[in-house]
N, C-alpha and C positions, 0 to 999 in steps of 0.2 A: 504494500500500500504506500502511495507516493505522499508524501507530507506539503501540503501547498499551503501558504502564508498572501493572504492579500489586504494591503491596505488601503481604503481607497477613501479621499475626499472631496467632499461632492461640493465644498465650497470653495475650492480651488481648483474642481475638479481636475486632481489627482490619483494616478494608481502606482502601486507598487507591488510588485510580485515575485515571492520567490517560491524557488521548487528544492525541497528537502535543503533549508536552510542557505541556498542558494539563489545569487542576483539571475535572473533567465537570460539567455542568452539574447545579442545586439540584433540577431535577425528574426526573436521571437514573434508568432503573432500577438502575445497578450503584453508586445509593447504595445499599449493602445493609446499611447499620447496624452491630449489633452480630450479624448471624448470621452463623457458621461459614461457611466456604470449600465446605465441603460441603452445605449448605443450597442453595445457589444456581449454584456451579459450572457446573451440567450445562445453564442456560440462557443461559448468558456467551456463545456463538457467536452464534443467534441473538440476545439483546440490541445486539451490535457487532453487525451487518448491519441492524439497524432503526434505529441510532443514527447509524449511519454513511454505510449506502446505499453498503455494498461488501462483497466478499465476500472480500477479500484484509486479510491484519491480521498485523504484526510484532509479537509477546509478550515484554517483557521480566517475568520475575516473579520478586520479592524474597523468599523466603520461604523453609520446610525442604523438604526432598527429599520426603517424602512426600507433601506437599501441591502441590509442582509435577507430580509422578507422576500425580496426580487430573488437574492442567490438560491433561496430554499426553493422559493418555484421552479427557478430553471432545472435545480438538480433533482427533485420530483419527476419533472418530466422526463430527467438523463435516466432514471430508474426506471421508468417502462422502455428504455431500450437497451438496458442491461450493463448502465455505468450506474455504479454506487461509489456513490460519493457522502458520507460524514461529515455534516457542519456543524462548527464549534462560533460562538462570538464572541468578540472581544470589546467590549460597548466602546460608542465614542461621544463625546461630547454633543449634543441635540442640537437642534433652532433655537429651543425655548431658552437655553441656557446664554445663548449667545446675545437675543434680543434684547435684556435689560445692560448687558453690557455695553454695546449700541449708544444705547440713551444715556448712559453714565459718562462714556467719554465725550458725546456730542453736548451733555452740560459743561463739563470740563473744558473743553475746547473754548464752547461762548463765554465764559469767565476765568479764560487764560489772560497772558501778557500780551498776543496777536491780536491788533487791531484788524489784520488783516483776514483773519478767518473770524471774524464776525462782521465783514459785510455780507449785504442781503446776496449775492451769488452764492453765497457760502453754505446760507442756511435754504437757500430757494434748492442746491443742489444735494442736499442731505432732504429735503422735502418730497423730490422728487426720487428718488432713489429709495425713499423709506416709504411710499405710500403709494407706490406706482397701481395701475388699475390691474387688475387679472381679469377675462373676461370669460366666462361658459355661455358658450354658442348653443340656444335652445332649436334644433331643427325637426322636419317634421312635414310631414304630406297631409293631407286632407282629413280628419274625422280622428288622426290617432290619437286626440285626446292629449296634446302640445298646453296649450292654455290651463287645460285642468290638473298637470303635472307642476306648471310654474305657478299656479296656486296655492296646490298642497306644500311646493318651498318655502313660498312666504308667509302661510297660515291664513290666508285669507284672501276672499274672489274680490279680483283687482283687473284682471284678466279677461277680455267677455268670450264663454265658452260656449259653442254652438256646434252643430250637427255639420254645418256646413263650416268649409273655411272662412274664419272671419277675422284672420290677421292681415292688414294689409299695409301695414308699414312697421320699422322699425322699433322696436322699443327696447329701452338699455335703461335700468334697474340694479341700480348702485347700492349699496351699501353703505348705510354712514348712521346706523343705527338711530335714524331718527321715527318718530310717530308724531302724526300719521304720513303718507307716503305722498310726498308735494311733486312738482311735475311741470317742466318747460317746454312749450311744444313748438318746431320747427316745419317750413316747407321745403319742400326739397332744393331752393338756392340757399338752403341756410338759415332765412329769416327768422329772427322770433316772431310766434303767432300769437299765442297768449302764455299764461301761467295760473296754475292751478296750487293753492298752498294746504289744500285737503283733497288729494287723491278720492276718485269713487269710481267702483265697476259701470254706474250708469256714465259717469265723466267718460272714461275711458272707452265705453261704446261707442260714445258718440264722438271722441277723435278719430278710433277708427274708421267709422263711418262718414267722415268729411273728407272728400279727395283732394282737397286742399295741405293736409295735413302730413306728412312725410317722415317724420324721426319726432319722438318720445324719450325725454330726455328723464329718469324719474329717482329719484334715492329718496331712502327710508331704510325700514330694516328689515334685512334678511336672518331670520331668527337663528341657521343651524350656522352662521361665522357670526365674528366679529370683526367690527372697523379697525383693530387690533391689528391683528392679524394680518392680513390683503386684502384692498379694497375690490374685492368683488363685483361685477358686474356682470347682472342675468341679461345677456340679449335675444329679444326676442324674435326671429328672422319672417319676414314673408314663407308660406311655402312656395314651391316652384313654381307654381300657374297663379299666386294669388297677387305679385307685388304690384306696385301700378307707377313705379319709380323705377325706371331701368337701373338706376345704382344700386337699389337694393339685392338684384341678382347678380351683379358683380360683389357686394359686401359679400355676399351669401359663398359663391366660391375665393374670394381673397379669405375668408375664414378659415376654409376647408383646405386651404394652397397646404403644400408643405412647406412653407416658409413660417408659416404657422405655428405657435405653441400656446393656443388657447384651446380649453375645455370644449369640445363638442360632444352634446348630449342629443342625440338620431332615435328620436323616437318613430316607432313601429306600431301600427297597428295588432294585435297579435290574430283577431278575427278576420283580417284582410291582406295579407299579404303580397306581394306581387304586383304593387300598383306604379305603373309606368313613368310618373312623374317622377319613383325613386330612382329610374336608372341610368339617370346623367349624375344625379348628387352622388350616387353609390360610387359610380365608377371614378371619382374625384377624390372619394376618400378613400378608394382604393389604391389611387395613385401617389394620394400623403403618407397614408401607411407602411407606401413599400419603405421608404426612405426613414431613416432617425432610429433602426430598432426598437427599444423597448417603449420609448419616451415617446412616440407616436402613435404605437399601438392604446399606451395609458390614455390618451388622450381624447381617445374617442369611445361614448360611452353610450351601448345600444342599448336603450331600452325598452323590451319589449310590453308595452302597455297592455290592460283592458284583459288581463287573464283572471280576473273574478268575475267573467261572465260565462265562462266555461263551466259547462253542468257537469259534475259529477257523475260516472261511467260511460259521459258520452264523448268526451273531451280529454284531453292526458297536458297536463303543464309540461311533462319533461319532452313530448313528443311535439307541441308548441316550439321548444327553445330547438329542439335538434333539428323541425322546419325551419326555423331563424339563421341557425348555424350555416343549413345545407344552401338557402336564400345568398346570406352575405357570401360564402365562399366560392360560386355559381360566379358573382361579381368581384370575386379576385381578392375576399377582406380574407384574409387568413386568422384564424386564432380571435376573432373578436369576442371584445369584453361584453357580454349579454346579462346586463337586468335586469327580472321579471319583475313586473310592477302591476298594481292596483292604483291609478291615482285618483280615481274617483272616491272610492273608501276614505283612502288618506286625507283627502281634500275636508269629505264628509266627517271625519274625528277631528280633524282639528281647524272647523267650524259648525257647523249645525249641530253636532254633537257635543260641542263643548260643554255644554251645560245642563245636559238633559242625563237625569239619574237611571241609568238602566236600569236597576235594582226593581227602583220604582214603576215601573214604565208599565202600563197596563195595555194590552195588545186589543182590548173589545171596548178601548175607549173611544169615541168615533170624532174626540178633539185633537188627536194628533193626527199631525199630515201625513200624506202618503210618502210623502220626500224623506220624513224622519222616518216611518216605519221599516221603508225600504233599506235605508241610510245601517238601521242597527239589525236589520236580517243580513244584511253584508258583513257586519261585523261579528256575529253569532257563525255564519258561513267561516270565513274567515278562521276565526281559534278553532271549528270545531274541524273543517278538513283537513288534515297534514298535509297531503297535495299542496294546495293552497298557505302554505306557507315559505314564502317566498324568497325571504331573506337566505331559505337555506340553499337557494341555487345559485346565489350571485357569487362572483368568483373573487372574495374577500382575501384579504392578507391572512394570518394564523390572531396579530394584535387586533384589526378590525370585529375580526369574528368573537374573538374573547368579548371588548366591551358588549357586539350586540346581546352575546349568548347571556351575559353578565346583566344588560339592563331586559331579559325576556324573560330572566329568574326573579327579578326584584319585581319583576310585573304580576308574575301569576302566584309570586309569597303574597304581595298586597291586595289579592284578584283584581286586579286593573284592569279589567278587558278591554278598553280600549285602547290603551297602550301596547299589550296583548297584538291584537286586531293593526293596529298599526303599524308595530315590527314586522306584521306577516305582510304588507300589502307591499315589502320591498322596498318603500321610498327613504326609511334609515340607513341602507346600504348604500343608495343614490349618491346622498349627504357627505355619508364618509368615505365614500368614493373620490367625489368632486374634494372633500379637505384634504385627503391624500395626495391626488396631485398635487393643491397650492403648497402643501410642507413639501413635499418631496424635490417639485422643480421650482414652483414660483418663491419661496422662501428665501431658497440657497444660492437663487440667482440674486433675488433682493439684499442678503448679505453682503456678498461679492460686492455688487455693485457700490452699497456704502462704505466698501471698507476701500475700495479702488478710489471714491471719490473725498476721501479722508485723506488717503497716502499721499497721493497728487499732490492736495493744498498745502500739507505738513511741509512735505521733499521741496517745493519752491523756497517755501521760508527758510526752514536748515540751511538749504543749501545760500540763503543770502547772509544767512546769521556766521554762517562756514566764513563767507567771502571776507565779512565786517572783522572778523576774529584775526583771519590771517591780517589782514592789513596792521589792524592792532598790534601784534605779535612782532610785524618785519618792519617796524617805523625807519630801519636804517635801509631797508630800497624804498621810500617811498617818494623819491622821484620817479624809480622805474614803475609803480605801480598806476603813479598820476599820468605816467606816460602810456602806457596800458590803456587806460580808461579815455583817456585824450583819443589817443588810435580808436577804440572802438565806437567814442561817439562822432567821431569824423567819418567811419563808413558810415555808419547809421545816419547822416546828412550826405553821404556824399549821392550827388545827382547818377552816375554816370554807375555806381553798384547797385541804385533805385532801379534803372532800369535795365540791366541785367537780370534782377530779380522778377521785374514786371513779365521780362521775356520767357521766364521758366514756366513761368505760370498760364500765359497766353499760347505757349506749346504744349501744355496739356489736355489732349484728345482722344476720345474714344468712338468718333465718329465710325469708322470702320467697322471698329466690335459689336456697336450697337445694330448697322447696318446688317450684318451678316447674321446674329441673331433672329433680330425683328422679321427678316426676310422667310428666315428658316420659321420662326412661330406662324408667319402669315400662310404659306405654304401648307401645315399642315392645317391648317383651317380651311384652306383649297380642297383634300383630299379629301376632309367631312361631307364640304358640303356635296362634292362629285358623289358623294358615295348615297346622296340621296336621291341624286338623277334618277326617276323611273327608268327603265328597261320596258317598261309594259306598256304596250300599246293603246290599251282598255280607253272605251269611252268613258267617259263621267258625266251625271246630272249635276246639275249648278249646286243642287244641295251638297250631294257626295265632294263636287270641287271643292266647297265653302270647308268644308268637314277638313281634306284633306292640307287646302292652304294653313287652317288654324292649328296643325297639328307641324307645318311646316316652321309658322310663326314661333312656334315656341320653340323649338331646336333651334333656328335666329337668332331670338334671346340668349339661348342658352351660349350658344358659339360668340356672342358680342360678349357677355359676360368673362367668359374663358378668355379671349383673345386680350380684353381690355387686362385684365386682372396682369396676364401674363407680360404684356407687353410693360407695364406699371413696375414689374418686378426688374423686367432688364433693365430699365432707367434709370429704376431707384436705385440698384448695385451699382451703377456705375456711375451715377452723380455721386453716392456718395465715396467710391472708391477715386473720382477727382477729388472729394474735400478731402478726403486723407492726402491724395502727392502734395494738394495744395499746404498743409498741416507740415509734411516731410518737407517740405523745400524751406520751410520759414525756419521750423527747428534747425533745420542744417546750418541755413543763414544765420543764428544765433545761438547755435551750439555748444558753443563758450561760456555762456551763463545761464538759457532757458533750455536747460533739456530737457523740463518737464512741463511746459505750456499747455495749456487745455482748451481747447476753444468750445467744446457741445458736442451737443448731437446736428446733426445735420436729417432736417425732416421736410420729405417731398409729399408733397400732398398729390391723393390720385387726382388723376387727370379724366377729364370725360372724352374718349376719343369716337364712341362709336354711336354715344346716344344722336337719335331722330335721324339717324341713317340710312334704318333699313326701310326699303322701300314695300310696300307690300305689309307693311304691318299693320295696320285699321282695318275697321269692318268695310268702310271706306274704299280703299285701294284695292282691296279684295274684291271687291263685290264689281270694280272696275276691268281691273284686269280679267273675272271671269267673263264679262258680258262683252270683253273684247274678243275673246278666245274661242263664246260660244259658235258654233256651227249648227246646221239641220243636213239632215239627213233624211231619205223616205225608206222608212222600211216596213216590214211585214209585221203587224200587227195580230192575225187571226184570219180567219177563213167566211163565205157568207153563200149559203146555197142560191144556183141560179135555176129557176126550173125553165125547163123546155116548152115554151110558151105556142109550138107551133105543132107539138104531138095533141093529137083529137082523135077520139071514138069514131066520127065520121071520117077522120083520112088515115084509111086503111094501110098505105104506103108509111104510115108513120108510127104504126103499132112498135115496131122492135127498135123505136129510136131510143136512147137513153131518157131519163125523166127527168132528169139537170145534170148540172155541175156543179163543184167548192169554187169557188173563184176568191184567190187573194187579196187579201184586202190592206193596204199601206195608208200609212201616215206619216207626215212630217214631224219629227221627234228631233229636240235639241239636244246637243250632248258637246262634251269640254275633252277634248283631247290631253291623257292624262301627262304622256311626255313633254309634252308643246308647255303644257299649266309647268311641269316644275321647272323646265327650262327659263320659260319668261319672271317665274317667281325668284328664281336665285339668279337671274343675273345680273341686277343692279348690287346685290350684294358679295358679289362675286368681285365686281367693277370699282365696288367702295372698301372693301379690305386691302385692294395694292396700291390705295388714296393714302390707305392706316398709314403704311408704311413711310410714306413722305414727311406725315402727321407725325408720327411717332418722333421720327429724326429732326422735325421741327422743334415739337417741346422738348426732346433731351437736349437740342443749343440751347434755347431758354432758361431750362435748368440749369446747366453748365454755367449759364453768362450770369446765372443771377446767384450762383454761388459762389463765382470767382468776385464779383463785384463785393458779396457780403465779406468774402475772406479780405479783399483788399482792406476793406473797412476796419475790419476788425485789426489785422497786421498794424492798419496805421495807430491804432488803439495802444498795443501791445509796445509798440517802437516806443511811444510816449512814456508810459511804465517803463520799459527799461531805462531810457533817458532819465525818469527819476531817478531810480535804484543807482544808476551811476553818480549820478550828481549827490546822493546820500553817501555810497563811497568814497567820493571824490572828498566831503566834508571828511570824513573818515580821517583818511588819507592826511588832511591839511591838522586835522586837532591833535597837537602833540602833545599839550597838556593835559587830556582827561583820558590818557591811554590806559592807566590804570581801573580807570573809574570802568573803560569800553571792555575792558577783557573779562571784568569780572560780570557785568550786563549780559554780555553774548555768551560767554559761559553758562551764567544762570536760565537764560531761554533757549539755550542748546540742551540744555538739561530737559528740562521740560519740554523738548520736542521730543526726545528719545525717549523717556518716559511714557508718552501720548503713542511716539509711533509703537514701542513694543507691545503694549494694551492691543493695539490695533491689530499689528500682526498674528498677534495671538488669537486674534477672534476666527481668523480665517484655519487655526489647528484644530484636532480633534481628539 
């Protein structure tokens, strides 16, 4: 049995590996870099049996509970194919533990000796870094009960839940633990429309019902997190056929991209399966999934709704989810995370049921409603089927499952059968499911990021408190240091270095890349739509055309959305891979004393490149193009006897004549020629997709020109600053008399930065 040792940190994310007390060798596969533990996890079994040439392996792993909970699954799995593997833990340092650490040096920091890390960039970027939004993408096709699931989240109908689809814009439900749940509402250029500062399910019908009305802007509180925590945001998507804002079907796959690392929850009908509108979304999160390993798969979260309508002996829950499995895998999702859920119950206990004493409840009393009787024979269903208990299908951690089993014992010690009834309907796995990712990825990246944007600010100080010390120290070069400083604020004015620099800058280009990309995404957009081209000759009635064009129409949508989304993405890589040379070339240029400048984030906002493009999209344009297309034809309708009007009893000669004929009977019938209809339907969009492409190369100059313009700005910002800092030096430099007084100063806030950064550094160990 081979002895393996791995350490791995997931806020630095770091790994270390060795095999029977050894470093693994330089061309191993499980040097895995700088990728996640969930990146690569799921091929550690087989990697040790290639490496090792054995199928037996003792696992020591240094790391958090959640990320050993991942090891255990994988080698679970390695067990049904005949690698046994033994895992031991070695606990490490949590979230939780790090979080109040955080806050303790960021007071510290605001009531140090730096005036300089208490200006507002300081604390706006410790603001931003500690509070950043996380979002769970609610998705979902026609009737599966999407609204009545984001209900039972929030504890209460907010939401308007109908038979029909009746989401028709965006809505995005923040967290900020406030009551009751207030709400800003936008059209789709943005505008504010109104504001609502007491949220209501009738309010909320009646936005979505105004086509005026486009994004929903709403925070309050979402009971099962806190604002603690990660600021959460439930969004609530159009489904496929329902949005009435072409952006919204681009947000909907920019969700789903694999550039993506937000929560999607793909609810499913469980009584309806198989429904058409899911097989462009499916095949999208098919395409995320392949990519990112573990941390991709976590992230999309199936939840198969409406399985407490299933009757007992007629219906099977475990033969439901193995349809759902055999469904998603058909569409290429391998291994998906499947939730069985009741969310209507759920919704039902914790609201109409809140208050109502089962105990008490009299079933032949003819004052309660049908709503509530129903409400608590779902819940009576519920405890008493084991089937129907839900929770124990979901594919929980060994921790997760502990507290559920933990809080479904304290329920039925205290007979709580609603709580009971609650745990079964699934929607507490949901919960700690979705929490499980925020600790797991959103957390640890939140960490990182504060403790990255701490070191930064520290390292410029140090390093200037560094410069002030030595000067202090060498009073006997300090002509040669004022000459130093002289040189470098002379290039820093000199005209003729200005623009050399200018020139570095204005030769950076990725015209080309972009071009060749964009070309390549437009292209296979070409091959979609060819692949819709009829083959069939087949007439069509105007009705069947009508049917057919609307069925065209939304594959259009669907292929603008994809195109737009994607083209969005090369842009955005590559603007902002110019602000970074842009970033390189200035640090270079001032390498000598900024080598840790920071300028931001650089943020492209999407672009609308293909909205009111496609031609053919209205009932309108439809109903034009078919009336142009229609033709007549005369054809054979039926048959109609003709009788032999000149056979008679008196003409003898005419006895053995026939007594009629069928004579054919035609009519003029219109019909639509089905190749001709898709030919003329996709070819203005055919003709405006290698328009995109011009478009496309248009706004990434714009972008470019208006990020080089903001860096110039900024540069010229930055040269000013350092021009102080020298001109501080320079006094430095000139005061010989309080040398004493500076060494022991810079000393003392040298102290106190190394202090501040060790705390720091430490937050990022385990």
């Amino acid at each position: 049995m081979r002895e393996i040792f791995i350490k791995y940190n997931p806020y630095k994310v770091e790994t270390r590996v060795q095999i029977d007390g050894k470093p693994i060798k330089a061309n191993s596969a499980l040097n895995v870099d700088d990728r996640r533990l969930q990146e690569w996890i799921e091929e550690l079994p087989k990697i040790l049996v290639e490496e090792c040439n054995t199928k037996e392996f003792r696992i020591t792993f240094h790391g958090t509970v959640l990320d050993y909970e991942d090891l255990l699954s994988v080698t679970k799995d390695a067990k049904e194919k005949g690698i046994d593997i033994i895992c031991y833990h070695r606990p490490a340092k949590e979230v939780k533990d790090k979080e109040q650490a955080i806050k303790d040096i960021f007071y510290d920091i605001q009531n140090g000796p730096f005036d300089e890390l208490k200006q507002t960039d300081v604390k706006r970027a410790f603001e931003m870094a500690s509070s950043s939004d996380f979002e769970v993408n609610v998705v979902a096709t026609m009737s599966a009960g999407k609204s009545t699931l984001i209900n039972a989240l929030l504890r209460q109908k907010l939401m308007p839940a109908k038979q029909e689809a009746c989401t028709a814009t965006i809505t995005k439900i923040k967290d900020k633990d406030l009551d009751p749940f207030r709400a800003t509402v936008y059209d789709k250029n943005g505008d504010l429309l109104e504001t609502h500062m007491e949220l209501s399910l009738e309010v909320m019908d009646k936005l979505n019902s105004n086509p005026i009305v486009s994004n929903i802007s709403i925070e309050g509180n979402i009971p099962f997190v806190t604002a603690d925590d990660v600021s959460l945001v439930l969004v609530d998507t159009p489904g496929p056929n329902n949005s009435r804002d072409p952006e919204h079907k681009a947000a909907t796959y920019r969700m789903l991209s694999e550039s993506s690392k937000t929560v999607v929850l793909y609810i499913l009908n469980a009584t309806q399966l198989a429904i058409n509108d899911d097989n462009d979304l499916l095949n999208h999160v098919a395409d995320s999934m392949g990519v990112g390993g573990k941390q991709s798969k976590d992230r999309f979260i199936f939840v198969v709704n409406k399985l407490d309508d299933f009757k007992q002996g007629e219906d099977s829950v475990v033969g439901s989810i193995q349809k759902v499995r055999k469904y998603l895998e058909d569409k290429g999702i391998k291994n998906p995370n499947i939730f069985p859920a009741a969310a209507l119950p759920a919704l039902d206990i914790r609201t109409s049921l809140k208050n109502v004493d089962l105990a008490s409840i009299n079933f032949m009393d003819d004052d309660i409603s049908p709503n509530i009787m129903e409400a608590i024979t779902k819940v009576k269903k519920l405890n008493r089927n084991e089937e129907l208990h839900l929770e124990t299908y979901a594919p929980l951690t060994p921790s997760v499952r502990g507290e559920i089993t933990s809080q479904l014992a304290i329920a039925k010690d205290s007979n709580d059968k609603y709580t009971e009834a609650l745990i079964h309907t699934g929607i507490i796995p949901i919960e700690s499911s979705i929490k499980m990712y925020v600790a797991k990825y959103a957390k640890t990246a939140k960490i990182k990021n504060i403790v990255d944007t701490f070191s930064k600010k520290l390292e410029s100080a140090r390093s200037f408190e560094n410069t002030k010390q030595e000067i202090a120290l060498n009073q006997n070069k300090r002509n040669e240091i004022l000459s130093q400083i002289e040189a470098i604020e002379a290039k820093l004015k000199n005209g003729q270095e200005a623009k050399k620099f200018k020139d570095k800058i204005e030769a950076i280009n990725y015209d080309s890349e972009i071009k060749s990309i964009t070309s390549t995404i437009l292209m296979e957009a070409q091959k979609k739509i060819s692949s819709q081209n009829s083959k069939d000759d087949s007439k069509l009635t105007q009705r069947d055309a009508e049917s057919m064009c609307k069925v065209f129409g939304k594959f259009a949508e669907g292929l603008q959305a994809e195109v737009q989304v994607k083209l969005e993405k090369v842009i955005t890589d590559y603007v902002e891979k110019n602000a970074k040379d842009l970033l390189d070339q200035y640090k270079e240029r001032i390498s000598a004393l900024a080598q840790d400048i920071e300028i931001g984030t650089v943020t492209v906002n999407p672009f609308e490149l293909l909205h009111g493009e496609i031609d053919g999209g209205t009932m309108a344009n439809i109903k034009n193009l078919i009336t142009n297309l229609t033709k007549t034809e005369s054809i054979k309708v039926g048959e109609k006897w003709v009788e032999n009007s000149d056979k008679k009893w008196y003409k003898p000669w005419t006895w053995f004549d026939e007594d009629g004929y069928y004579k054919d009977v035609y009519e003029n019938k219109e019909y639509v020629d089905a190749s001709e209809l898709t030919q003329r339907f996709f070819a203005p969009i055919q003709k405006q997709l290698f328009k995109n492409s011009d478009n496309a190369m248009k706004y990434a100059k714009e972008q470019s020109n208006y990020i080089k313009t903001t860096f110039r700005s900024k540069f010229v910002e930055l040269d000013e600053v350092l021009s102080k800092k020298l001109h501080e030096l320079e006094h430095c430099a000139k005061d010989s008399k309080n040398v004493e007084a500076m060494i022991k100063e810079t000393q003392k806030r040298l102290e106190w930065l190394q202090d501040i950064q060790s705390r720091i550094e430490s937050i990022l160990d385990i």
